[in-house]
C-alpha positions in Angstrom: -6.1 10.8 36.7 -3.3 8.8 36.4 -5.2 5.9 36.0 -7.0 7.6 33.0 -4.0 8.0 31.4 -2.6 4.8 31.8 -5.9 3.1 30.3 -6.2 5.4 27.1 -4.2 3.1 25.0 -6.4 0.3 26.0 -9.7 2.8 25.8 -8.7 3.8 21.7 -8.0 0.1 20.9 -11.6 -0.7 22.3 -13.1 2.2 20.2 -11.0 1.4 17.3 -12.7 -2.1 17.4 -16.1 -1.2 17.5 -16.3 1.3 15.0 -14.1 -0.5 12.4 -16.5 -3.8 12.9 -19.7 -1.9 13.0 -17.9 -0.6 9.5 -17.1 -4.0 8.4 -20.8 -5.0 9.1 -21.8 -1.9 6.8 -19.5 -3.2 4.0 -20.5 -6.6 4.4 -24.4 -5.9 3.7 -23.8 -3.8 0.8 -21.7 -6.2 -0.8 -23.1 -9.4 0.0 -26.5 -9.1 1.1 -26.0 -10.4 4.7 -26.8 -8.8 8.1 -30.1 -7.3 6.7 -28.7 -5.6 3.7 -29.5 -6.2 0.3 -26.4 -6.6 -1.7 -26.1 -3.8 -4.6 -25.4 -4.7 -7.9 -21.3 -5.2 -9.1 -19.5 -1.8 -9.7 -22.7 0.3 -9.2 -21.3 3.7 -8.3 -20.9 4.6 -5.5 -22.7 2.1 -3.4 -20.8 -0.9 -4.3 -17.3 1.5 -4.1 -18.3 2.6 -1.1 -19.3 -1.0 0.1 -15.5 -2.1 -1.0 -14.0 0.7 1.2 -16.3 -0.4 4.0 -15.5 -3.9 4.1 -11.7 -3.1 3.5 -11.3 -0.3 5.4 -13.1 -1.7 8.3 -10.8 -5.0 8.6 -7.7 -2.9 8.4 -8.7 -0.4 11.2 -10.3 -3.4 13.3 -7.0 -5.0 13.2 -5.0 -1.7 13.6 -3.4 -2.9 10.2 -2.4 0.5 8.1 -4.5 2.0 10.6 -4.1 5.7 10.3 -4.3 5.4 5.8 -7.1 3.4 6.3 -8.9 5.3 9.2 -8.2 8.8 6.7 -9.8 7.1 3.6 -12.5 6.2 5.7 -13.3 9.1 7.2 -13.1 10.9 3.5 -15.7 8.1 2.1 -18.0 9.1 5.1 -17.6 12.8 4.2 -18.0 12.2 0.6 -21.3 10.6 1.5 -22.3 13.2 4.2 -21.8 15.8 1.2 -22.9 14.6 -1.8 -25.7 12.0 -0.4 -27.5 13.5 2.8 -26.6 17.0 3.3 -28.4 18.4 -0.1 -31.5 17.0 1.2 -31.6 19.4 4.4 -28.8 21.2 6.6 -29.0 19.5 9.4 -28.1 15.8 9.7 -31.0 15.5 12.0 -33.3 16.7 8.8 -30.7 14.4 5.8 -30.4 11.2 7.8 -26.8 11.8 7.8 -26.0 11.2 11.3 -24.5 7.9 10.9 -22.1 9.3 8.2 -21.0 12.2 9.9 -20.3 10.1 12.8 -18.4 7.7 11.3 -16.6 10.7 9.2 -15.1 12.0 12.2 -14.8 8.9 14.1 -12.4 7.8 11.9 -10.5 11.1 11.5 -10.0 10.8 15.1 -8.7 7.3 14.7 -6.8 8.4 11.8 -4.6 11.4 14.5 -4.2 10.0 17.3 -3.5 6.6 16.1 -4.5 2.5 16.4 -4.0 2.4 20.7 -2.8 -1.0 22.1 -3.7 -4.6 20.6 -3.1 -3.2 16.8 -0.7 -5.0 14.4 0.7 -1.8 13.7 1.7 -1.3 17.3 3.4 -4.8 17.1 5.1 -4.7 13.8 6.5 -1.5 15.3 8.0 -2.8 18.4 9.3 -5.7 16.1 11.0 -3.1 14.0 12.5 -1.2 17.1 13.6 -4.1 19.2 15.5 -5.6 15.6 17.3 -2.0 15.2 18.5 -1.9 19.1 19.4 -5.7 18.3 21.3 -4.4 15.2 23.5 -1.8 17.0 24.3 -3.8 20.2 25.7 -6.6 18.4 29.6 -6.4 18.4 30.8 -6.6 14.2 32.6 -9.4 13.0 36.0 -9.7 13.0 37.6 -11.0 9.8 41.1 -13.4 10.7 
């Protein structure tokens, strides 16, 4: 077990990677066409919005930047969609073709509480900050003559 432990930071980043890349691939096609999406029309709501978030949102979380924002406003565009798009076609996501959203919905709520993991520039900026403060208060003051 202790091995289990010790890899779970390593495990989320991993996770975190995929899913905001697979998200950045979704934004990607919606905006520009590419990867076997046709791109949707400027400022068409919600696609192109959503698209926005997608590409954005994705690059933030696959590089752990803002991580936990960005991993909450994707999971809330992903629920929006669930909602609004697939689940008033049927109840089940099975029956809407929401699978994919509701999926991503709570991946990224997951992401969003219990954080980037290792390799994340959040993680990095934050041992930055922490090893500058312990720097701060172990330096002796000046001494004025």
């Amino acid at each position: 077990m202790k091995f289990i432990e010790s890899a779970r930071p390593y495990v989320l980043a991993l996770f975190r990677l995929v899913v905001g890349l697979l998200f950045t691939c979704n934004g990607a096609a919606k905006l520009f066409g590419v990867l076997g999406g046709g791109a949707l029309p400027f400022g068409s709501w919600p696609g192109w919005y959503a698209g926005v978030v997608e590409l954005v949102g994705g690059v933030l979380v696959m590089a752990g930047l803002g991580t936990r924002i960005a991993a909450l406003i994707c999971s809330g565009e992903m629920a929006y969609a669930y909602f609004v798009v697939h689940q008033p076609q049927a109840l089940w996501p099975i029956q809407n073709g929401g699978e994919l959203s509701a999926l991503y919905a709570w991946a990224f709520l997951l992401i969003a509480i219990v954080g980037p993991g290792a390799w994340a520039l959040d993680t990095v900026s934050a041992r930055s900050r922490a090893r500058d403060r312990e720097h701060a208060r172990s330096a002796k003051p000046l001494t004025t003559l």
